[in-house]
OpenMM code with the backbone's topology and positions (N, CA, C; nanometers):
from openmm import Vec3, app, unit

residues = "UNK UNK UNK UNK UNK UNK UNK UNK UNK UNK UNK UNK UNK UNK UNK UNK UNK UNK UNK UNK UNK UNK UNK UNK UNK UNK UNK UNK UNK UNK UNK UNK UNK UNK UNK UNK UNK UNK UNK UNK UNK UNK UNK UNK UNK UNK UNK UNK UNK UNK UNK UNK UNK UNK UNK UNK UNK UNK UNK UNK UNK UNK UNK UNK UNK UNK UNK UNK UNK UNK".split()
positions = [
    Vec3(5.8344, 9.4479, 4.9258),
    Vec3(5.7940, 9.3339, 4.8449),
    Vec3(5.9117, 9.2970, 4.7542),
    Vec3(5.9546, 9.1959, 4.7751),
    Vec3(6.0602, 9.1336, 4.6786),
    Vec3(6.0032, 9.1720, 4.5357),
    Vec3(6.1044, 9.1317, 4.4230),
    Vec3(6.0775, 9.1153, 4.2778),
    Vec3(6.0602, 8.9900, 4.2797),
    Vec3(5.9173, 8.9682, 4.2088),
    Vec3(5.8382, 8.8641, 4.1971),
    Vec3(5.8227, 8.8245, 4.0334),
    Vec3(5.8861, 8.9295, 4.0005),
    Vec3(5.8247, 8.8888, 3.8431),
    Vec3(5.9795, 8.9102, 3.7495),
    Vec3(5.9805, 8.7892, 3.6832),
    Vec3(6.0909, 8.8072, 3.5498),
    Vec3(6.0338, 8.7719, 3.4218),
    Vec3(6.0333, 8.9007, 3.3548),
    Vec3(5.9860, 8.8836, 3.2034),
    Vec3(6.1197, 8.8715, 3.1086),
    Vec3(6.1714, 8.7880, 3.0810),
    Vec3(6.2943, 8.7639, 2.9780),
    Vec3(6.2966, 8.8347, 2.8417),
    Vec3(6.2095, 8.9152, 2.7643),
    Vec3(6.1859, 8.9503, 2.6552),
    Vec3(6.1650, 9.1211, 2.6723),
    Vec3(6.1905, 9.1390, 2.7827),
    Vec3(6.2099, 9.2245, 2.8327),
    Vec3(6.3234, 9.3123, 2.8883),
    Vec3(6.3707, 9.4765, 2.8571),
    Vec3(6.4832, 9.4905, 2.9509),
    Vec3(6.4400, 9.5638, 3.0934),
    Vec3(6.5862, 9.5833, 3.1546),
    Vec3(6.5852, 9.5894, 3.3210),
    Vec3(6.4991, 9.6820, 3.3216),
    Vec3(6.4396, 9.8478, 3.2570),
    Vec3(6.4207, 9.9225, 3.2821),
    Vec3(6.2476, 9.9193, 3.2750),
    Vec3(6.2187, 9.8181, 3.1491),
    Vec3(6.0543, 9.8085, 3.1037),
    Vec3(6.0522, 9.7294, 3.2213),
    Vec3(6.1015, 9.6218, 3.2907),
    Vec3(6.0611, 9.5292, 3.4137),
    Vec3(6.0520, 9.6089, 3.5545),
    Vec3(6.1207, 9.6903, 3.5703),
    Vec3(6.1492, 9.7716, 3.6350),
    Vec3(6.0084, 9.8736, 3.6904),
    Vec3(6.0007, 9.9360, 3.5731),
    Vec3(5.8617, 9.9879, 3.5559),
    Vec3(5.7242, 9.9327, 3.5651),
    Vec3(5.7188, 9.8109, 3.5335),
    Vec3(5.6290, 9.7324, 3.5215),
    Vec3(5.5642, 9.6662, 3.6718),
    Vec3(5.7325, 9.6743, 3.7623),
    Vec3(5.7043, 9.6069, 3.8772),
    Vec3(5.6197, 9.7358, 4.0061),
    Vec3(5.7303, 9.8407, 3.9715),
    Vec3(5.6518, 9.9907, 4.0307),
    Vec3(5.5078, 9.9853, 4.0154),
    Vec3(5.4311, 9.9917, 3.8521),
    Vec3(5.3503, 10.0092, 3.8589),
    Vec3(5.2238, 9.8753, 3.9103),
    Vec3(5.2648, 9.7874, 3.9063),
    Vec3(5.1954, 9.6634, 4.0018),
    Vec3(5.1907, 9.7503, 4.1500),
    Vec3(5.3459, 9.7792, 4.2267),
    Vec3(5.3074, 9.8286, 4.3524),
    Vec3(5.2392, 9.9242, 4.3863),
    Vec3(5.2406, 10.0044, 4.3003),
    Vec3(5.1450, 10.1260, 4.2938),
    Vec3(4.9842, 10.0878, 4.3395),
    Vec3(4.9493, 10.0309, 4.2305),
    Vec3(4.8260, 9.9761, 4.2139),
    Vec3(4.7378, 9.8611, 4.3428),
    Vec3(4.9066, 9.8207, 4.3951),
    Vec3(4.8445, 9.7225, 4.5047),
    Vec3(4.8623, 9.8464, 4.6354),
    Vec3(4.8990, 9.9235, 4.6224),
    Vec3(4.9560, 10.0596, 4.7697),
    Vec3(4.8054, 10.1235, 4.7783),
    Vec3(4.7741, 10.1034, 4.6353),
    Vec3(4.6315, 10.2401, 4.5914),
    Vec3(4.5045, 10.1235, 4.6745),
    Vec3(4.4839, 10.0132, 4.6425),
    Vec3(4.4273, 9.9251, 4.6869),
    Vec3(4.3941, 9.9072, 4.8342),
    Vec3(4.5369, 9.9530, 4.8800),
    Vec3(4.5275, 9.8976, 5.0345),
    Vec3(4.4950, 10.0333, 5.1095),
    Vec3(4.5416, 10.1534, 5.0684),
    Vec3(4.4543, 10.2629, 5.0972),
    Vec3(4.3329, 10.2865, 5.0853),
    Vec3(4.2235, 10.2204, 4.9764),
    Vec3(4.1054, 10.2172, 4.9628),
    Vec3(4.0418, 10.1290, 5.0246),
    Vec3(4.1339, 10.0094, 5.1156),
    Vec3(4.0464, 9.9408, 5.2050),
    Vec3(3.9983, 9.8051, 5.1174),
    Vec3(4.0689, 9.8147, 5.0085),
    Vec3(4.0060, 9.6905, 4.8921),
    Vec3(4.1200, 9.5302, 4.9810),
    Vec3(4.1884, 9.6178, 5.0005),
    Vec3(4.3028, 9.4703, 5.0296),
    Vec3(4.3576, 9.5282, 5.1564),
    Vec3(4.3950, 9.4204, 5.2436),
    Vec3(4.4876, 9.4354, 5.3937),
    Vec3(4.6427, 9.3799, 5.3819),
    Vec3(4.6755, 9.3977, 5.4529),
    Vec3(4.8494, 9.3618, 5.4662),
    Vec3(4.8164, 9.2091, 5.4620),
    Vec3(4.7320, 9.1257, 5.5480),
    Vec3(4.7497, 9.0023, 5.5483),
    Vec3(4.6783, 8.9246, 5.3926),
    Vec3(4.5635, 8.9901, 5.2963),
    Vec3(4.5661, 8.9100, 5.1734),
    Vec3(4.6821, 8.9741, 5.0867),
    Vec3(4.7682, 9.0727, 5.0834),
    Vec3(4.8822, 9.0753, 5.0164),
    Vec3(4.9695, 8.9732, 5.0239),
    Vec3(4.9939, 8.9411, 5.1757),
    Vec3(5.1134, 8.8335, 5.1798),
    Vec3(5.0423, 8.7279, 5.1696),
    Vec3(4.9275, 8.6549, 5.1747),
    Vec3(4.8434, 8.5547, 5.1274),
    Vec3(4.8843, 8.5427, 4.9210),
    Vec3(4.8497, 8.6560, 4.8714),
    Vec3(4.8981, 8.6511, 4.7486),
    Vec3(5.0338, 8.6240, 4.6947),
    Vec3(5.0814, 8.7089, 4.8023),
    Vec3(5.2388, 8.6239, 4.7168),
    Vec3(5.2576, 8.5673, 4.8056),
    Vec3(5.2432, 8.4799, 4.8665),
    Vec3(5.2749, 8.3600, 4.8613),
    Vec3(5.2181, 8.2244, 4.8173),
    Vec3(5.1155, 8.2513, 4.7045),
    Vec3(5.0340, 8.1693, 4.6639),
    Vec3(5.1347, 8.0901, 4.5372),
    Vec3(5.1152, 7.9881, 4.4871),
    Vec3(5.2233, 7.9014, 4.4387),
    Vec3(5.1351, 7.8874, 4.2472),
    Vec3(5.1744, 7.9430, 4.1702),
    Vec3(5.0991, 7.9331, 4.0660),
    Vec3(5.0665, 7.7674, 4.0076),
    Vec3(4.9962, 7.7704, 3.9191),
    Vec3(4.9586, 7.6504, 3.8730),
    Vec3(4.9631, 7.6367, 3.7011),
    Vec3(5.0445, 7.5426, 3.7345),
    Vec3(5.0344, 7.5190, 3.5222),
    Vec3(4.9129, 7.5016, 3.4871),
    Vec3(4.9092, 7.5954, 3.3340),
    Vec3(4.7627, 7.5788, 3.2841),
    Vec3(4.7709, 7.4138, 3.2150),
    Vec3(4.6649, 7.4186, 3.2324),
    Vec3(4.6496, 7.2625, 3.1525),
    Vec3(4.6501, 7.2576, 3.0160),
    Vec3(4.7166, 7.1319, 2.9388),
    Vec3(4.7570, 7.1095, 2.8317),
    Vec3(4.6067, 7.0806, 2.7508),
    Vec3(4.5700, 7.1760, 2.6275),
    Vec3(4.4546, 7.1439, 2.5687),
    Vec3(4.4272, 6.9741, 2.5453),
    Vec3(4.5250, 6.9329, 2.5042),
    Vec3(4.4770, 6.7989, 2.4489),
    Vec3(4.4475, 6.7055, 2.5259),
    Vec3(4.4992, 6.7824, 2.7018),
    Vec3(4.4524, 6.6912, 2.8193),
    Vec3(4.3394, 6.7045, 2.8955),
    Vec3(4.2644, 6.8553, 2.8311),
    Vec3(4.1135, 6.8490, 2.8421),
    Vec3(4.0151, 6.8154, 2.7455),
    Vec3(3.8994, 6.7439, 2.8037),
    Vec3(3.8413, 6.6847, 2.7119),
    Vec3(3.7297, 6.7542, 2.6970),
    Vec3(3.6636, 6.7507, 2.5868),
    Vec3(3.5648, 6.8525, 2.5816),
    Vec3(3.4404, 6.8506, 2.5977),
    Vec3(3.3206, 6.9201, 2.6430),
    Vec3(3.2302, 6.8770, 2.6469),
    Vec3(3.1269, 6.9311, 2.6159),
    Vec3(3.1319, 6.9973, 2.5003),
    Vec3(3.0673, 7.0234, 2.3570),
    Vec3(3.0318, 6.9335, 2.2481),
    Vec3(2.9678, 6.9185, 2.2320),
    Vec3(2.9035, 6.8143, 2.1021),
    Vec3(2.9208, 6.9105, 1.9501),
    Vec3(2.9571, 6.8199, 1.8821),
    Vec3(2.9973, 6.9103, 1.7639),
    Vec3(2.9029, 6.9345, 1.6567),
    Vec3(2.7771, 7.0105, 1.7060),
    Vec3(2.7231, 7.0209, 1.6478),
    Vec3(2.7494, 7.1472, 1.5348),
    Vec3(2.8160, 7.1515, 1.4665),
    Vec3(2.8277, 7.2794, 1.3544),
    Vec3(2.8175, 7.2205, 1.2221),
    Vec3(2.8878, 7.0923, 1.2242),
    Vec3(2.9333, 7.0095, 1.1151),
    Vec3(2.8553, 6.8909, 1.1097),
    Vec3(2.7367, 6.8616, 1.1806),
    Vec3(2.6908, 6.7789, 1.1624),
    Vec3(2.5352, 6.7724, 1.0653),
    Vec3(2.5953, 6.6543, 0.9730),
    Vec3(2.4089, 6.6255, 0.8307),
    Vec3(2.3230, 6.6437, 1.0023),
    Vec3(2.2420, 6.7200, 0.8485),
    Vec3(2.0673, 6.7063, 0.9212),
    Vec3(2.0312, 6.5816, 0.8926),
    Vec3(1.9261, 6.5389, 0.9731),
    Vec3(1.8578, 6.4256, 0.8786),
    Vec3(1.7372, 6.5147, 0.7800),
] * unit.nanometer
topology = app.Topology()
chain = topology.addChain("A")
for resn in residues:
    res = topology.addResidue(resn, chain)
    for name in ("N", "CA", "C"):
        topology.addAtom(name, app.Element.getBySymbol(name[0]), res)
């Protein structure tokens, strides 16, 4: 599995570690039959998605906390 992940605030050795223990966890997985070779490579190759900008969701809650009684 390639290196898939760059954390910038981070050095080589914490990223390093970080990436092991992802493979670990996905090796432990595929021995337990939870995941197959083909949804691994389904996963990475899945293309992430920007989260959406709050102010470009609109909400759909009524604001009721702050609102007079009659």
């Amino acid at each position: 599995m390639p290196d898939f992940l760059r954390i910038k605030c981070l050095g080589e050795a914490e990223e390093k570690k970080i990436l092991e223990d992802i493979e670990a966890r996905i090796a432990a997985k595929k021995k337990e039959g939870l995941l197959t070779d083909r949804e691994v490579r389904e996963i990475e190759e899945m293309r992430l998605q920007p989260l959406p900008d709050i102010q470009d969701v609109q909400s759909v809650y009524k604001d009721h906390l702050y609102t007079k009684e009659a």
